[in-house]
Biopython code that builds the backbone (N, CA, C, O; Angstrom):
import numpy as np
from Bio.PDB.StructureBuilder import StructureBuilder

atoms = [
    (1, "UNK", "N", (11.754, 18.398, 15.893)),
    (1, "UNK", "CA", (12.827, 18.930, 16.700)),
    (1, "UNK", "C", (13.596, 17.793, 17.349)),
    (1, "UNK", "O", (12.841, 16.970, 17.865)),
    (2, "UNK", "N", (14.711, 17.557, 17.449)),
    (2, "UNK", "CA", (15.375, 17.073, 17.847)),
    (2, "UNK", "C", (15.846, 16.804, 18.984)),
    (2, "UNK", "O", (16.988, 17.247, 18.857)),
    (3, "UNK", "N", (15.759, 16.238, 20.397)),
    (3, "UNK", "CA", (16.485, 16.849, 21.898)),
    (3, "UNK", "C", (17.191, 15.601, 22.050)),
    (3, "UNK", "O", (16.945, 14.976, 23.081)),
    (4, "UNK", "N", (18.231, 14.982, 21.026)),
    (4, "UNK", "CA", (19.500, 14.406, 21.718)),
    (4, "UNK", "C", (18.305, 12.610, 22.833)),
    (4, "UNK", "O", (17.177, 12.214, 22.539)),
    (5, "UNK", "N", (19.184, 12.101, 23.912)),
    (5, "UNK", "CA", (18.830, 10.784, 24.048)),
    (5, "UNK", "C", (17.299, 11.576, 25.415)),
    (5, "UNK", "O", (16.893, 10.811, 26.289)),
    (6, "UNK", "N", (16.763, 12.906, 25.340)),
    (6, "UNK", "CA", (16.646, 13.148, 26.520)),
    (6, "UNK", "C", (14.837, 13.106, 25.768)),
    (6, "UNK", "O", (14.396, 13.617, 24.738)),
    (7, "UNK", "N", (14.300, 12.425, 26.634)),
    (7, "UNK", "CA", (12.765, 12.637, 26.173)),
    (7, "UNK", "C", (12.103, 13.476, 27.401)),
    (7, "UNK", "O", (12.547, 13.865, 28.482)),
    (8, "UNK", "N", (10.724, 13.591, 26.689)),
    (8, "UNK", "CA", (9.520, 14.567, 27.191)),
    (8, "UNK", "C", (8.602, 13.033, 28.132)),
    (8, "UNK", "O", (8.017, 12.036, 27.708)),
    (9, "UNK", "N", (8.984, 13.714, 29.924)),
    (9, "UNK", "CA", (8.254, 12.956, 30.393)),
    (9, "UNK", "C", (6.698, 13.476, 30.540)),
    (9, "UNK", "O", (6.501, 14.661, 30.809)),
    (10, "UNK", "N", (5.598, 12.565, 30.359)),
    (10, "UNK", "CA", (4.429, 13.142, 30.367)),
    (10, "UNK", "C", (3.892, 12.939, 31.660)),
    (10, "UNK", "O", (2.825, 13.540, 31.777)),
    (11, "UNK", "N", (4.246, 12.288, 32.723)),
    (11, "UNK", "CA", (3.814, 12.329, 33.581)),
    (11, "UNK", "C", (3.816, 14.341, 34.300)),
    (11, "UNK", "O", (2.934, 15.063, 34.765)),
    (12, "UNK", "N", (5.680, 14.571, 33.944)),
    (12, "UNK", "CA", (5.685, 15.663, 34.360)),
    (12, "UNK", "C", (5.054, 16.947, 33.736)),
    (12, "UNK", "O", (4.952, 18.068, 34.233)),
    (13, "UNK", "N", (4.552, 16.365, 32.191)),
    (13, "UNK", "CA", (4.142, 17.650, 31.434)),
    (13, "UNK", "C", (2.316, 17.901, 32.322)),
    (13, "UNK", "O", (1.633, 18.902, 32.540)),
    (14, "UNK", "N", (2.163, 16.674, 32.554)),
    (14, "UNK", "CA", (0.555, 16.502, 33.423)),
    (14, "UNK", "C", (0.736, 17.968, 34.564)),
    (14, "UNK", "O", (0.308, 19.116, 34.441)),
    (15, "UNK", "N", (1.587, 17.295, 35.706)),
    (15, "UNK", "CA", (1.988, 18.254, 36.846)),
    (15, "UNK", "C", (2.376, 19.639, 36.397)),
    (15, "UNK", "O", (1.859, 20.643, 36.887)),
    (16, "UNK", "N", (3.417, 19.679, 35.332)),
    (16, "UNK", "CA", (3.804, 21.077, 35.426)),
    (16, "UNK", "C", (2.553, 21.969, 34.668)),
    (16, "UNK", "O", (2.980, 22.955, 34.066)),
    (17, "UNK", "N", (1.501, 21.825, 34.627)),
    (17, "UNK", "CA", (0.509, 22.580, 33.618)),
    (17, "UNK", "C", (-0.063, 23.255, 35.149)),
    (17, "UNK", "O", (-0.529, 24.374, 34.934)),
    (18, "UNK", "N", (-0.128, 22.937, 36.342)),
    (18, "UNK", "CA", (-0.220, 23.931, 37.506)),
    (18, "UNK", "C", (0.114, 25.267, 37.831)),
    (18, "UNK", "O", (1.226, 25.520, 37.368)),
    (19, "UNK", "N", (-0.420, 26.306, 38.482)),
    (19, "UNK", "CA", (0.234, 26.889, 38.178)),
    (19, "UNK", "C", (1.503, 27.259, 38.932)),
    (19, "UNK", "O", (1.762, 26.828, 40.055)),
    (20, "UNK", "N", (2.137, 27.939, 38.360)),
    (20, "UNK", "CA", (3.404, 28.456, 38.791)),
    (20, "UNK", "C", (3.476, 28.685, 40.321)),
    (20, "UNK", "O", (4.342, 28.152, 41.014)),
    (21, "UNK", "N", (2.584, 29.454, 40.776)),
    (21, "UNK", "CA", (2.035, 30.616, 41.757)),
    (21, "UNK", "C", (2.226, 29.382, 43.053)),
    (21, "UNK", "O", (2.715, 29.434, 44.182)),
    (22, "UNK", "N", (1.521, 28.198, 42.180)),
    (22, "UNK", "CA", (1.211, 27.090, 43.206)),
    (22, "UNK", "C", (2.708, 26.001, 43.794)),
    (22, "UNK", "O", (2.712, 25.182, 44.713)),
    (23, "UNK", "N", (3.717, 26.353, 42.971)),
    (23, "UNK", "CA", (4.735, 25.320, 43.087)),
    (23, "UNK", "C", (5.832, 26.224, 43.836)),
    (23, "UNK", "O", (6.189, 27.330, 43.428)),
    (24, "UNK", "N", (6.322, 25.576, 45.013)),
    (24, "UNK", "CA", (7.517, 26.183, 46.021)),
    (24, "UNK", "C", (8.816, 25.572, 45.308)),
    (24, "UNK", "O", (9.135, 24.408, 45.063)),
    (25, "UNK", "N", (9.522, 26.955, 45.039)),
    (25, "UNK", "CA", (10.720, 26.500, 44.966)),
    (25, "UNK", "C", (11.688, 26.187, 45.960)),
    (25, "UNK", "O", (11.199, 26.471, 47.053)),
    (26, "UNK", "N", (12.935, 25.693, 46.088)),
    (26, "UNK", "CA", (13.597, 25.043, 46.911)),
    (26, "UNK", "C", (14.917, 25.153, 46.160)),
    (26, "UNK", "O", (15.011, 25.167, 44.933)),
    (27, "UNK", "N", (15.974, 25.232, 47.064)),
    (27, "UNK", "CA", (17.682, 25.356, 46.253)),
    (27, "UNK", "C", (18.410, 25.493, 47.757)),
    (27, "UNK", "O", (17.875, 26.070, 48.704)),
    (28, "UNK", "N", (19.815, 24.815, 47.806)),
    (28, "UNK", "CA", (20.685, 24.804, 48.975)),
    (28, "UNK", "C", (20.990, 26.151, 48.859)),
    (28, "UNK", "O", (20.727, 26.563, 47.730)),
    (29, "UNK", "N", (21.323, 26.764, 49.402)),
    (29, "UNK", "CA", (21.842, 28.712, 49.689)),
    (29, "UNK", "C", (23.093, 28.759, 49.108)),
    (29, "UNK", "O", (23.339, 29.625, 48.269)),
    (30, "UNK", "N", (24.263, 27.599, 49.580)),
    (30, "UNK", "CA", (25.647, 27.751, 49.267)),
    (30, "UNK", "C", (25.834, 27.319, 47.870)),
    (30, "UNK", "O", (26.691, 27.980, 47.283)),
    (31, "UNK", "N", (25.175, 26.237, 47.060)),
    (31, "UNK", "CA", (24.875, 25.891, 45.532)),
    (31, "UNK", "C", (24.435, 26.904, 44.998)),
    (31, "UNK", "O", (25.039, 27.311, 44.006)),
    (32, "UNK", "N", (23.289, 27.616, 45.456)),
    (32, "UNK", "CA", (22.964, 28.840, 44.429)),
    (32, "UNK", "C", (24.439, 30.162, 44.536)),
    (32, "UNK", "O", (24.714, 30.953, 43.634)),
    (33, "UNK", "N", (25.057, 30.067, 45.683)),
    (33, "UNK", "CA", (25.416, 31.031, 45.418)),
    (33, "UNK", "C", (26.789, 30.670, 44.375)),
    (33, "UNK", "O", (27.127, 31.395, 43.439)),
    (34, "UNK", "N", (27.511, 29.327, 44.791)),
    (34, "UNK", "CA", (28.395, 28.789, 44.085)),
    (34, "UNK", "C", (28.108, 28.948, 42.366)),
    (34, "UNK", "O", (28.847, 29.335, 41.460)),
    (35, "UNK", "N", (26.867, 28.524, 42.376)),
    (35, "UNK", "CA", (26.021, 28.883, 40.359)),
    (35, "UNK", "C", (25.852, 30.444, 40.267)),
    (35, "UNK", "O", (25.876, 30.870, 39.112)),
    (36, "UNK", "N", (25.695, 31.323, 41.202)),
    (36, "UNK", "CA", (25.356, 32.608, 40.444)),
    (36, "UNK", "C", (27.102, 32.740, 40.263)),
    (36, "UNK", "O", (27.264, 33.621, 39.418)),
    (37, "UNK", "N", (28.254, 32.298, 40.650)),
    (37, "UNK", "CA", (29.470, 32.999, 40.802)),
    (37, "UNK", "C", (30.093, 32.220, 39.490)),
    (37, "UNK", "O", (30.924, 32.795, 38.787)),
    (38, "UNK", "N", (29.769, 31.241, 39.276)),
    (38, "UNK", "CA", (30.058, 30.637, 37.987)),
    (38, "UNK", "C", (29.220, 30.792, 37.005)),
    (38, "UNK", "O", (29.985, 30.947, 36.052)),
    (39, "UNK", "N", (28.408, 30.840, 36.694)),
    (39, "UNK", "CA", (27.661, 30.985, 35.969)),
    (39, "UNK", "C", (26.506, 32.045, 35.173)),
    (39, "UNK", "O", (25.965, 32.049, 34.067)),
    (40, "UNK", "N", (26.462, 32.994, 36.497)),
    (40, "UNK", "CA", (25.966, 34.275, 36.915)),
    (40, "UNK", "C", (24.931, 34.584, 35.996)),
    (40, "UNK", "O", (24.717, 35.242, 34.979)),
    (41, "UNK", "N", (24.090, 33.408, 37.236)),
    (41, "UNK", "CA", (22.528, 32.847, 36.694)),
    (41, "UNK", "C", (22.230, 32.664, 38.332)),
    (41, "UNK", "O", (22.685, 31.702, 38.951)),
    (42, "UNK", "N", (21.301, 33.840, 39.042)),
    (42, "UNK", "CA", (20.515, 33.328, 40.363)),
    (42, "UNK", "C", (19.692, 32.389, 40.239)),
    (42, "UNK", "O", (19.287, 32.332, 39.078)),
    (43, "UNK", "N", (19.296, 31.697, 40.836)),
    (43, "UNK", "CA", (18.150, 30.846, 41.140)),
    (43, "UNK", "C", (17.260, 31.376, 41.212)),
    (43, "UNK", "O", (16.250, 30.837, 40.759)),
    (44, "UNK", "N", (17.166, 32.662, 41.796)),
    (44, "UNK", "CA", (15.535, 33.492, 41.849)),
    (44, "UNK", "C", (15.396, 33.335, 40.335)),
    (44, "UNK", "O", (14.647, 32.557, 39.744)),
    (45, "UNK", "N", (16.294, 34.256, 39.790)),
    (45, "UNK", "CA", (15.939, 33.613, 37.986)),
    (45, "UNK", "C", (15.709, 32.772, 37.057)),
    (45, "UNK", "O", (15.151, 32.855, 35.964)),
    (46, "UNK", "N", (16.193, 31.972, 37.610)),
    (46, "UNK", "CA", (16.032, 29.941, 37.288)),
    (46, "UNK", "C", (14.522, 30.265, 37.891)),
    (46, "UNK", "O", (13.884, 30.519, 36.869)),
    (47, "UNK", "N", (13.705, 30.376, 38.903)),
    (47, "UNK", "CA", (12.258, 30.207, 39.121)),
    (47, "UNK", "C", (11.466, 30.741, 38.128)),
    (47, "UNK", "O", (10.268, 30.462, 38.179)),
    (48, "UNK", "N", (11.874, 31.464, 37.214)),
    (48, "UNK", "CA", (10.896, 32.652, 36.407)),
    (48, "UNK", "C", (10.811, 31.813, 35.039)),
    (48, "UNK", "O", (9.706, 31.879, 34.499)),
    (49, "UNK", "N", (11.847, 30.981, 34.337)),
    (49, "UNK", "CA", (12.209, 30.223, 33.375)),
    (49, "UNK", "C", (10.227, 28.981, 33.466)),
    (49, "UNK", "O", (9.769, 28.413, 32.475)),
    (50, "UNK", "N", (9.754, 28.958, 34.470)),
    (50, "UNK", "CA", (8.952, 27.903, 34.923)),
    (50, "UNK", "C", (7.653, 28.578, 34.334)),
    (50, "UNK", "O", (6.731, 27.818, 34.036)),
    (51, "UNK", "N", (7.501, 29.868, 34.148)),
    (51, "UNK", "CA", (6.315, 30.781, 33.787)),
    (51, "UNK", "C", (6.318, 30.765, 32.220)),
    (51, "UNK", "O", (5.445, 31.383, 31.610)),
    (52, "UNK", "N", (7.464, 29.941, 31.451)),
    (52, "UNK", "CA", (7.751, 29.884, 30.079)),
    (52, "UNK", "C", (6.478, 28.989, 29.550)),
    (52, "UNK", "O", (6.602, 27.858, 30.021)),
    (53, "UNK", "N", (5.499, 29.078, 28.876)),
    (53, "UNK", "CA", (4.786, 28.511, 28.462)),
    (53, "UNK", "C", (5.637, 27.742, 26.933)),
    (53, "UNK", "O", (5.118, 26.846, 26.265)),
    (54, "UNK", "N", (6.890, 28.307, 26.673)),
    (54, "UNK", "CA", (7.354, 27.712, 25.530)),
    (54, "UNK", "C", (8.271, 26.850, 25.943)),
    (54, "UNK", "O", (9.020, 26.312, 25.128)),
    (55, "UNK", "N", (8.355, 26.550, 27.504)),
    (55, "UNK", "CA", (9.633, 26.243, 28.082)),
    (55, "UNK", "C", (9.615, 24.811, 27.330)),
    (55, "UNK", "O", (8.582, 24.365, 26.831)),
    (56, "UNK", "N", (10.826, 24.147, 27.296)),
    (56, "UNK", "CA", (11.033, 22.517, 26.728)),
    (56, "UNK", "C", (12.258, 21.645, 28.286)),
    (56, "UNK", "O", (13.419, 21.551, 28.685)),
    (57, "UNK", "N", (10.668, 21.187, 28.602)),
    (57, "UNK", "CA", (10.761, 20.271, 29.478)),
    (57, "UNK", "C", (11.724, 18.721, 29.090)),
    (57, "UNK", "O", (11.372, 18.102, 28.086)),
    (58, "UNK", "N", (12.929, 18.168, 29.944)),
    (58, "UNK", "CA", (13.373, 17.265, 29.590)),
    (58, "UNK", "C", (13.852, 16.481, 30.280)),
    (58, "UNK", "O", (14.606, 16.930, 31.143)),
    (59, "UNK", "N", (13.630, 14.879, 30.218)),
    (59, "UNK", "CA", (14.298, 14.029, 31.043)),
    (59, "UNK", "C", (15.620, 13.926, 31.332)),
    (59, "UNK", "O", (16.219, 13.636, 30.296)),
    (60, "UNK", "N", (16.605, 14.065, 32.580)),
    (60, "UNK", "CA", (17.669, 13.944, 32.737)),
    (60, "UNK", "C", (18.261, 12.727, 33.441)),
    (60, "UNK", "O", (19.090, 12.873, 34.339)),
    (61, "UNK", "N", (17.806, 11.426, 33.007)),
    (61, "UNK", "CA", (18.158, 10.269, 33.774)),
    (61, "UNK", "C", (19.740, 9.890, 33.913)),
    (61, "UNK", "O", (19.784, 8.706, 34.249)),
    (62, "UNK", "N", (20.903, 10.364, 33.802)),
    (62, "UNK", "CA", (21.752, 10.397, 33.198)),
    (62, "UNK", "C", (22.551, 11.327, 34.096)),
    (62, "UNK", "O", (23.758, 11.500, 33.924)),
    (63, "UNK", "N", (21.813, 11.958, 35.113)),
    (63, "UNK", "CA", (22.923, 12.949, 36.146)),
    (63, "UNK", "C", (22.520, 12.263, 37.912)),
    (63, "UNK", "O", (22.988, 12.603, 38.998)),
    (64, "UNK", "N", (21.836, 11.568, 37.686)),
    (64, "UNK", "CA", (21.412, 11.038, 39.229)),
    (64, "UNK", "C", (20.751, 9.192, 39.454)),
    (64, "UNK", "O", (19.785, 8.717, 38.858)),
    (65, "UNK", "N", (21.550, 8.544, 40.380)),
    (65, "UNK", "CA", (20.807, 7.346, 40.533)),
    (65, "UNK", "C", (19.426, 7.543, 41.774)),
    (65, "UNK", "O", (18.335, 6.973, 41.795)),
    (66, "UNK", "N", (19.906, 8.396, 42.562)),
    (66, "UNK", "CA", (19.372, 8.560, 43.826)),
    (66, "UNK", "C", (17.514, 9.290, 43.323)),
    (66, "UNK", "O", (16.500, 8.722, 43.729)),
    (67, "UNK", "N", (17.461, 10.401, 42.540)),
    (67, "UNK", "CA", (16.380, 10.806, 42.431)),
    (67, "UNK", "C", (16.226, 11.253, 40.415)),
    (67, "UNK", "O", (17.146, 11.478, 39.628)),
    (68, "UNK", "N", (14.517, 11.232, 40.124)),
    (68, "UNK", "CA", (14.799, 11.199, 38.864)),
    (68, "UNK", "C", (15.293, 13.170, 38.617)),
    (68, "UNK", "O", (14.649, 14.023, 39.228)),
    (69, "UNK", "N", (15.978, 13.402, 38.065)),
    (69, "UNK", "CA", (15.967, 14.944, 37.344)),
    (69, "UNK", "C", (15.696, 14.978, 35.978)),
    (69, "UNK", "O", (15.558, 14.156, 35.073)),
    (70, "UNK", "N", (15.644, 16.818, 36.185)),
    (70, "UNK", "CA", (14.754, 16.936, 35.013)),
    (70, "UNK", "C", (15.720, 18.888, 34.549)),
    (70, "UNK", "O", (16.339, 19.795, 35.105)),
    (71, "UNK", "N", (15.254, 18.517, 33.350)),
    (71, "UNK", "CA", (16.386, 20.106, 32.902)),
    (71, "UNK", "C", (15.168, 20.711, 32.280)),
    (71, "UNK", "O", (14.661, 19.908, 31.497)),
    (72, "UNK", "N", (14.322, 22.191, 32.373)),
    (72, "UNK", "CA", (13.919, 23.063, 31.809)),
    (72, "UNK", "C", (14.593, 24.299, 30.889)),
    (72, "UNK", "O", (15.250, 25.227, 31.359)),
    (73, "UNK", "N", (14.351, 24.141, 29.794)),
    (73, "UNK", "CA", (14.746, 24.868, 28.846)),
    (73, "UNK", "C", (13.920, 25.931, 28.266)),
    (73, "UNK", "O", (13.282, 25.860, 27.216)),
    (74, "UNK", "N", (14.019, 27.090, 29.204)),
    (74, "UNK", "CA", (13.282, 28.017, 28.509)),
    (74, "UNK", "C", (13.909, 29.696, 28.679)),
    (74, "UNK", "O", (15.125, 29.874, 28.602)),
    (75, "UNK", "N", (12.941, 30.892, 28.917)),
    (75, "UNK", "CA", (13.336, 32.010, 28.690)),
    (75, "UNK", "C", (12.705, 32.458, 30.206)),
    (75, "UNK", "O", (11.688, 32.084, 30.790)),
    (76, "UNK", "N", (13.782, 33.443, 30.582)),
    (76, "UNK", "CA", (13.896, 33.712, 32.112)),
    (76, "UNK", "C", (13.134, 35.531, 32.039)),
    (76, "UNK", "O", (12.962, 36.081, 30.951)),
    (77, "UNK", "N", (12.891, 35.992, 32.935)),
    (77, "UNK", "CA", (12.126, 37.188, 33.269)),
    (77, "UNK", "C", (12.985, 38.166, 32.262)),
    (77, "UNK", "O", (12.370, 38.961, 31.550)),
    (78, "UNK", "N", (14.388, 38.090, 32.220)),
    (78, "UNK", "CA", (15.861, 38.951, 31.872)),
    (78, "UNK", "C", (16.292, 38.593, 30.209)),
    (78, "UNK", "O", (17.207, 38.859, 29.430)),
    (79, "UNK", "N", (14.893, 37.746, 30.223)),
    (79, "UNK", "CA", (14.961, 37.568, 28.068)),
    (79, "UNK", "C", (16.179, 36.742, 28.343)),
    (79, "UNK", "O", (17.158, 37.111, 27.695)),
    (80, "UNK", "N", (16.346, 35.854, 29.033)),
    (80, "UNK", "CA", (17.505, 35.019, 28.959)),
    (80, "UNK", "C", (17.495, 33.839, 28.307)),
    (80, "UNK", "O", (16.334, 33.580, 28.622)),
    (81, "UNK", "N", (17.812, 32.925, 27.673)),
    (81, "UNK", "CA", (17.165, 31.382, 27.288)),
    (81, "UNK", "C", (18.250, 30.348, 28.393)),
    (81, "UNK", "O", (19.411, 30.157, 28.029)),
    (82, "UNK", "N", (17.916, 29.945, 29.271)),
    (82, "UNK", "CA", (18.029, 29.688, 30.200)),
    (82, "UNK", "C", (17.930, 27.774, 30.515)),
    (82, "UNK", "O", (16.803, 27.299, 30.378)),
    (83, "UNK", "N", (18.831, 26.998, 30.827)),
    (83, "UNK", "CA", (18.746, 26.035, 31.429)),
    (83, "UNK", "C", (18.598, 25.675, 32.954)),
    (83, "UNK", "O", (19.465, 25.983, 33.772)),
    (84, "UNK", "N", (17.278, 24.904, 33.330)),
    (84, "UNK", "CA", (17.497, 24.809, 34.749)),
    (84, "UNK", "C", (17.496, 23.426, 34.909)),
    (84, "UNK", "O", (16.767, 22.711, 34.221)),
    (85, "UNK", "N", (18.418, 22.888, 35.948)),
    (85, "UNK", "CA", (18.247, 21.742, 36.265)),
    (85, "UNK", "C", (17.418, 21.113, 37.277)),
    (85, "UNK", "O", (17.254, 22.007, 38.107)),
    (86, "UNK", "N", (16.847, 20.151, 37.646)),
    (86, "UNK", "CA", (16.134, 20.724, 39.074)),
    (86, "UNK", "C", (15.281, 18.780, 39.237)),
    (86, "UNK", "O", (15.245, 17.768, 38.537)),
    (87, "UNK", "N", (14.784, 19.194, 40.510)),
    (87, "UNK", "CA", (14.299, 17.663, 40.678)),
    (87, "UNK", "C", (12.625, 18.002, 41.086)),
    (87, "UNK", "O", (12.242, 19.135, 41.375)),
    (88, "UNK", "N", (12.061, 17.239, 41.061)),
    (88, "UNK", "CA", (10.568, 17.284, 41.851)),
    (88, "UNK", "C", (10.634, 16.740, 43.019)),
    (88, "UNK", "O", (11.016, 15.574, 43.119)),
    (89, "UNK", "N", (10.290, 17.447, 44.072)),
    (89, "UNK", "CA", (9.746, 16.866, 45.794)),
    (89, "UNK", "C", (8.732, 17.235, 45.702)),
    (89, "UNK", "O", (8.247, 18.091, 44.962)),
    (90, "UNK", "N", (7.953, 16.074, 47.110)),
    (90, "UNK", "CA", (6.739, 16.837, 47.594)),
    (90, "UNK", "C", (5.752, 16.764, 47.221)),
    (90, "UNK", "O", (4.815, 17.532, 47.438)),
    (91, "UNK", "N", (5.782, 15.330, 46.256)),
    (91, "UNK", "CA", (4.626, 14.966, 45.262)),
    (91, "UNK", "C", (4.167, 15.906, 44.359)),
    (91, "UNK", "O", (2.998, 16.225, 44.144)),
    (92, "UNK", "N", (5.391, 16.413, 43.742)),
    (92, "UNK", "CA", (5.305, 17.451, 42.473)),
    (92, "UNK", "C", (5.106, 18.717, 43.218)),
    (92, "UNK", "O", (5.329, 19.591, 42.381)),
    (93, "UNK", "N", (4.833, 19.231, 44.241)),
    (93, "UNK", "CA", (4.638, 20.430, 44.719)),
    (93, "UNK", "C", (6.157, 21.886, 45.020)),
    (93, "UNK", "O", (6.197, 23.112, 45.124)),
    (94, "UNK", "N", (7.206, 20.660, 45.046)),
    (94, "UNK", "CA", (8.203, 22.054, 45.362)),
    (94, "UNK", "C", (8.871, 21.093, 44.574)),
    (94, "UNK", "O", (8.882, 19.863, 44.606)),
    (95, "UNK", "N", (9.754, 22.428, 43.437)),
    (95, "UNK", "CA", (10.791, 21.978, 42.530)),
    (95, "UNK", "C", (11.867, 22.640, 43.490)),
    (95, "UNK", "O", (11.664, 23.632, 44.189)),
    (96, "UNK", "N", (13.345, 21.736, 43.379)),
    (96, "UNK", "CA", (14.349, 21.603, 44.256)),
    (96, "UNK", "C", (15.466, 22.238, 42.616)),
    (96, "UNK", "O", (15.579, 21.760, 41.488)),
    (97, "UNK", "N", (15.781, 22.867, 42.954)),
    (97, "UNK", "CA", (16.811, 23.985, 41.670)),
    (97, "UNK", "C", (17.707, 23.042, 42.298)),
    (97, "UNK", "O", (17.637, 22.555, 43.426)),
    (98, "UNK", "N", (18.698, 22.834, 41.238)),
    (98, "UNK", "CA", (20.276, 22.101, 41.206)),
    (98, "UNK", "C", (21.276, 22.743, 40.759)),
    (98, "UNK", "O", (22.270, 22.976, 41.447)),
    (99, "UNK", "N", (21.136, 23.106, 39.553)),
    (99, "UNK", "CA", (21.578, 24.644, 38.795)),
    (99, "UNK", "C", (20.980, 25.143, 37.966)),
    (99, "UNK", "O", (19.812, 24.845, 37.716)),
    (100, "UNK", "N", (21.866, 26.304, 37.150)),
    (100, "UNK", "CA", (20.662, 27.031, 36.109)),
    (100, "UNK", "C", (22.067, 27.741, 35.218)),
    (100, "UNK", "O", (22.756, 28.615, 35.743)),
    (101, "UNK", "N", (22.230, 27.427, 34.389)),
    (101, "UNK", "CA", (22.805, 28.668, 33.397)),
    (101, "UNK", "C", (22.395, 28.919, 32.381)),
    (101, "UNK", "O", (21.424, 28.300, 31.948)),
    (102, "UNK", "N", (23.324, 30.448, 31.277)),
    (102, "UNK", "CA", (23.124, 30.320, 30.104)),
    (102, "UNK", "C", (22.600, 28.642, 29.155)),
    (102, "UNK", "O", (22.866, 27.497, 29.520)),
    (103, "UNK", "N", (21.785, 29.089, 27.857)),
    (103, "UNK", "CA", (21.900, 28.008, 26.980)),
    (103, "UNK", "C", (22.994, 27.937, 26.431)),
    (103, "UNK", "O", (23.739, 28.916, 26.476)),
    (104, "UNK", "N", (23.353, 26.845, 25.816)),
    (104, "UNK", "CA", (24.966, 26.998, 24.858)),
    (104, "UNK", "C", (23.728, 27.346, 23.274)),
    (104, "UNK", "O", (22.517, 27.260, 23.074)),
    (105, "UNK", "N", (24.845, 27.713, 22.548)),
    (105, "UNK", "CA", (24.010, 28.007, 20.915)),
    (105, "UNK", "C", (23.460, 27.133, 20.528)),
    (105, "UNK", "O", (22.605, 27.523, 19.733)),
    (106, "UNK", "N", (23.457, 25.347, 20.723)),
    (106, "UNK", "CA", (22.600, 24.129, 20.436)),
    (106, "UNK", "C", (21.438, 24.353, 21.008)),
    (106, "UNK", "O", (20.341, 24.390, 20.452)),
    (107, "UNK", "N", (21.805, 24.577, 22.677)),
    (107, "UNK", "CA", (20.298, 24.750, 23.069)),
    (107, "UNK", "C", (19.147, 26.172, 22.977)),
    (107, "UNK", "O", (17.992, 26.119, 23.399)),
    (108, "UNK", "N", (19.679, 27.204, 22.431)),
    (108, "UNK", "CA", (19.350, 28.449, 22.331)),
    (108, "UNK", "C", (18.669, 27.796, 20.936)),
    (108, "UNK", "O", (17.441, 27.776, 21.021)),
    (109, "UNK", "N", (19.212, 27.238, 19.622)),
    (109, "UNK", "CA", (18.724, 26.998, 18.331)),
    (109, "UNK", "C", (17.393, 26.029, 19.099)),
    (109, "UNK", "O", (16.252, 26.474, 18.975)),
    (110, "UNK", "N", (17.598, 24.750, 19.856)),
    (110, "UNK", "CA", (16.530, 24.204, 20.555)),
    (110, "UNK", "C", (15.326, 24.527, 20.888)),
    (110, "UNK", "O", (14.278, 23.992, 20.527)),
    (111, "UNK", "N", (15.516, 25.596, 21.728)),
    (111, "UNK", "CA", (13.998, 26.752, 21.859)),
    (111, "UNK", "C", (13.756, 26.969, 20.911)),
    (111, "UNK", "O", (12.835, 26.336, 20.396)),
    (112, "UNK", "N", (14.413, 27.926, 20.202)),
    (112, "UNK", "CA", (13.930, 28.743, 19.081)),
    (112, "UNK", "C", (12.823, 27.643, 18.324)),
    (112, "UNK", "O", (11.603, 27.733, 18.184)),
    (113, "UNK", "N", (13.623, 26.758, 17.974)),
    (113, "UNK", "CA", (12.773, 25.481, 16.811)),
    (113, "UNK", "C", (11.057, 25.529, 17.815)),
    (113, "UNK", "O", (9.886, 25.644, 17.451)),
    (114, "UNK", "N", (11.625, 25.397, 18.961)),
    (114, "UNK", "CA", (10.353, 24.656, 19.605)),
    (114, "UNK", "C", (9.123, 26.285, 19.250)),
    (114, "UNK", "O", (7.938, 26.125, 18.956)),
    (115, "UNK", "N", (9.687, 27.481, 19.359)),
    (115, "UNK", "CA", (8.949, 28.636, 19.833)),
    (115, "UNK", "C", (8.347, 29.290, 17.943)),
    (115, "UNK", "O", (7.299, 29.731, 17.471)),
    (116, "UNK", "N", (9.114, 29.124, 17.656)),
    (116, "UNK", "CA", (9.155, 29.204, 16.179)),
    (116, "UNK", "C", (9.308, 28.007, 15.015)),
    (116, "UNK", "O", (10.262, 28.145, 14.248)),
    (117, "UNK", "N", (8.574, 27.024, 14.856)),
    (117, "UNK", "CA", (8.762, 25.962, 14.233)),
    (117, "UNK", "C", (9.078, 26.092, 12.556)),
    (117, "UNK", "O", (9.272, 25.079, 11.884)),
]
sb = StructureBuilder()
sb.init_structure("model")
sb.init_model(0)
sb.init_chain("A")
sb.init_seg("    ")
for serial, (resi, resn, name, xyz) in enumerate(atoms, 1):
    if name == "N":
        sb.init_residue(resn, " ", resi, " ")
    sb.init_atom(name, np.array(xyz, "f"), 0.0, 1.0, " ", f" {name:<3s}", serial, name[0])
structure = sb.get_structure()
């Protein structure tokens, strides 16, 4: 499978094997609401994408100097295939949502490969 210049960090594949139940999400109020109005993708829904056991985790070094990010690519509660962007705080304990929308058809074919090889 192919994912473009963005690799699979393993430090984070270590952390994210926790469970879900255990990790606080986090998102500014006025950003989520700015992304559900563009994009009309909540953040509560961006949290559910994290329960994807097929999800495809990816390095995003390339949108931030200040902190590392990271984009999850998976399928949301609403059968959605779903991009989230998001950072780790908190020594991996609360993921901080940045945004979340639809996949485009590259990244929708992306999953699929990964879920169905």
């Amino acid at each position: 499978m192919r994912l473009g210049y963005w690799k699979v960090d393993v430090y984070l594949q270590r952390h994210y094997t926790q469970s879900v139940d255990e990790i606080r999400f986090a998102w500014d109020p006025r950003k989520a609401s700015a992304n559900q109005q563009r994009h009309r993708v909540s953040f509560a829904e961006a949290t559910t994408v994290f329960s994807d056991d097929n999800a495809v985790l990816l390095d995003d070094p390339g949108h931030s100097d200040d902190e590392p990010r990271f984009v999850l690519l998976g399928l949301s509660e609403r059968f959605r295939i779903l991009v989230v962007s998001h950072t780790v705080r908190d020594r991996g304990r609360t993921l901080r949502i940045i945004s979340a929308r639809k996949a485009t058809q590259r990244e929708h074919e992306q999953y699929l490969e990964q879920v169905m090889p």
